[in-house]
C-alpha positions as CSV (number, residue, x, y, z in Angstrom):
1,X,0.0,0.0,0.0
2,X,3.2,2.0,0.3
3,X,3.3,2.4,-3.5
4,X,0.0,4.6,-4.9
5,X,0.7,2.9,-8.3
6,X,0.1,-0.4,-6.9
7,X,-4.0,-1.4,-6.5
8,X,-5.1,-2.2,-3.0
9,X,-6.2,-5.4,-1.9
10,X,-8.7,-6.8,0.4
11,X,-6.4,-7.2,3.3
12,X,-5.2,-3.4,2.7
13,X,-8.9,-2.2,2.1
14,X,-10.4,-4.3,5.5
15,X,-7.3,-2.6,7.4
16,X,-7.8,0.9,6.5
17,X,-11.7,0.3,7.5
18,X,-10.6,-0.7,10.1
19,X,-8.3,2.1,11.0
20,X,-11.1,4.4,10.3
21,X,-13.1,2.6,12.5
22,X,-16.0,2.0,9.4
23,X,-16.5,5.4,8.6
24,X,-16.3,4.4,5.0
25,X,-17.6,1.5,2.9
26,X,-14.9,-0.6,1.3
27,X,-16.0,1.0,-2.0
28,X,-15.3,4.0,-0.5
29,X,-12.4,3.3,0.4
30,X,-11.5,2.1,-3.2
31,X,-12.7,5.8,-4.4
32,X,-10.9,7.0,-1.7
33,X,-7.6,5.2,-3.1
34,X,-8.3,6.5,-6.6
35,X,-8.5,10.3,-5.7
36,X,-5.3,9.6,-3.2
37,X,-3.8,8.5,-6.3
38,X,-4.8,11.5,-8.1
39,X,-3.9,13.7,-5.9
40,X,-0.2,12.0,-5.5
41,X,1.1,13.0,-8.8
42,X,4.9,11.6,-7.8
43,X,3.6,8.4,-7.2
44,X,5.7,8.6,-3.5
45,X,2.9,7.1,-1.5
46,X,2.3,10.5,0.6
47,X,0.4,13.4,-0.4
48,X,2.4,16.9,0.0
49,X,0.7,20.3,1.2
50,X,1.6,21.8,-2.0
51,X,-0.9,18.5,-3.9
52,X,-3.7,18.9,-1.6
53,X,-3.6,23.0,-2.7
54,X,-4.1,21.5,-6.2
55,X,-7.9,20.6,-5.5
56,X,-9.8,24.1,-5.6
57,X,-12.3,23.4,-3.3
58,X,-9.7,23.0,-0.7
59,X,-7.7,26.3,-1.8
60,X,-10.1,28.6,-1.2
61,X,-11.3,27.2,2.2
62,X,-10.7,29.8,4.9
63,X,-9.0,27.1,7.1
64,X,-7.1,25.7,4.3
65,X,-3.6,26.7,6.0
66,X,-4.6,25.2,9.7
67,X,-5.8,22.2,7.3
68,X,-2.4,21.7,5.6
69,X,-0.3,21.2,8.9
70,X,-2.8,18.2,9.6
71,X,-2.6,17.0,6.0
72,X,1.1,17.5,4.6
73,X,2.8,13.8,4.4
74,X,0.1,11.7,4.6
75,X,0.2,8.2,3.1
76,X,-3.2,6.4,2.4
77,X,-4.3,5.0,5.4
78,X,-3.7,8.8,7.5
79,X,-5.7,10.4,4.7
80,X,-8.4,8.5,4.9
81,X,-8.2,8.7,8.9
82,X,-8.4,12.4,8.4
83,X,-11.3,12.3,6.1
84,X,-13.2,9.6,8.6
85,X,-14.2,12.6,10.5
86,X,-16.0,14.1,7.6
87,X,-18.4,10.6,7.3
88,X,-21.5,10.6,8.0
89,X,-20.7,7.2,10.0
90,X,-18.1,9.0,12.2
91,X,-19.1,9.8,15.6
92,X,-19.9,13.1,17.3
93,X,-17.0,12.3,19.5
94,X,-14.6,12.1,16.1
95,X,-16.1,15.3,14.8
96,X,-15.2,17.2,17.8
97,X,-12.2,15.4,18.7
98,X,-10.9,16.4,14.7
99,X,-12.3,20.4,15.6
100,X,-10.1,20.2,18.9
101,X,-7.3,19.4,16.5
102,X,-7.6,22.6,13.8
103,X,-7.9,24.9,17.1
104,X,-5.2,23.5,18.6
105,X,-2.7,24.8,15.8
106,X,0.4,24.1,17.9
107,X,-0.4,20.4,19.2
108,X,-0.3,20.8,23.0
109,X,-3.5,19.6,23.7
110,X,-4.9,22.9,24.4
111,X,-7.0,25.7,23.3
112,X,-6.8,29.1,23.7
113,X,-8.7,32.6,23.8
114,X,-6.3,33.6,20.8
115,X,-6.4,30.5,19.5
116,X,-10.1,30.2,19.1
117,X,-10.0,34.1,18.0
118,X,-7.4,33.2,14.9
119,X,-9.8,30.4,13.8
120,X,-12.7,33.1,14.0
121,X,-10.7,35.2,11.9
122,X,-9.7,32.6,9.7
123,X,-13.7,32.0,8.8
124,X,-14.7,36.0,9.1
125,X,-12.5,37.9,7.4
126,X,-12.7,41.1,7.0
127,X,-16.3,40.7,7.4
128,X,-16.4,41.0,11.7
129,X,-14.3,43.4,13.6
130,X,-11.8,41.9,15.7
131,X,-13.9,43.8,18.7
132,X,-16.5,41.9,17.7
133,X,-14.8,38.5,17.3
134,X,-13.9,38.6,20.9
135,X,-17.0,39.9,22.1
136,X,-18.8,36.6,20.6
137,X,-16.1,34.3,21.6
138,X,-16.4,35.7,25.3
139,X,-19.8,35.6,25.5
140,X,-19.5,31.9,24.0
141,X,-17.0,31.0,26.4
142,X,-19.4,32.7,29.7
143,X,-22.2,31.1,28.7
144,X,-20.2,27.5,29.1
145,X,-18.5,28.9,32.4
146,X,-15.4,29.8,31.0
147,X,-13.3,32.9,30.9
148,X,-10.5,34.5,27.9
149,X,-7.6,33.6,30.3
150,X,-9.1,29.5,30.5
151,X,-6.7,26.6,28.9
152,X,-9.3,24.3,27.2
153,X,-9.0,20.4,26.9
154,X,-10.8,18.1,25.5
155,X,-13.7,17.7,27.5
156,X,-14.0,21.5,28.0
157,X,-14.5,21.8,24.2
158,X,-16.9,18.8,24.2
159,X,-18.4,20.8,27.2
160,X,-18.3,24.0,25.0
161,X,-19.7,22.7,21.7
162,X,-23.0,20.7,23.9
163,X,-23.8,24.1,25.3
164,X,-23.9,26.1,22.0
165,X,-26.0,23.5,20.6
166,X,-24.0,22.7,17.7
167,X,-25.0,20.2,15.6
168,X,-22.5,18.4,13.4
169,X,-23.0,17.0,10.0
170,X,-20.5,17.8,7.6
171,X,-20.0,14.9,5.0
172,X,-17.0,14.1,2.5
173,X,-18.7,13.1,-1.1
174,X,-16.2,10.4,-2.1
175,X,-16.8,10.2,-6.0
């Protein structure tokens, strides 16, 4: 499975399933392979930041440069781990557990005020004020029992994200 110009087999479709704990079909998976290959012009197994830019939907995505830093190296089975959260099979807990991930730029297993204001930003634009950015994300942040200066974990996003009454459903078409 190393080599993207080899075809998968069973074994190599069951395992990456299984990685991705069933949030794809195995056809899916095949698809899955044959865009990975697509997108893996060198035929090196791994898909580079600089490929991924190549598919427009994704360069134009506001969080497209938080994206990259997840997504820059990844051979087959890591890309289609990273897309798992995307299913429509993948739990609420992977949703959120992949959000945690693109607010938590620098890995540490924590989120901050500014880190939760740069991913505002990131969506926004020009269109909100940075005033008004941090007046919503404190007033988010209250209403959870939180303050700016509060390190969130995990389960104080989970905690967050129930109390705003966000409903995830975001899904990855795979043809």
């Amino acid at each position: 499975m190393g080599n993207t110009s080899s075809m998968l087999t069973q074994y190599d479709i069951e395992e990456v399933q299984q990685h991705c704990n069933n949030a794809f079909s195995q056809q899916e998976i095949v698809s899955l392979y044959e865009r990975f290959c697509q997108l893996d012009r060198n035929g090196g197994g791994f898909v580079s930041g600089e490929e991924f830019l190549s598919v427009p939907e994704f360069a134009v995505n506001p969080l497209s440069q938080r994206l990259l830093t997840m997504l820059d190296g990844l051979n087959f089975k890591e890309f289609v781990a990273f897309l798992s959260a995307f299913s429509p099979r993948a739990t609420v807990q992977q949703k959120i557990e992949f959000i945690f991930k693109v607010y938590d730029s620098d890995g540490n297993g924590k989120v901050t005020f500014n880190d939760m204001l740069d991913v505002l930003h990131d969506l926004t634009g020009q269109f909100i004020s940075e005033q008004q950015r941090e007046q919503v994300l404190t007033k988010v942040l209250e209403e959870a029992g939180y303050t700016k200066e509060s390190l969130l974990v995990m389960s104080d996003f989970v905690k967050i994200l129930g109390s705003s009454g966000l409903k995830m459903e975001v899904e990855v078409p795979v043809d």
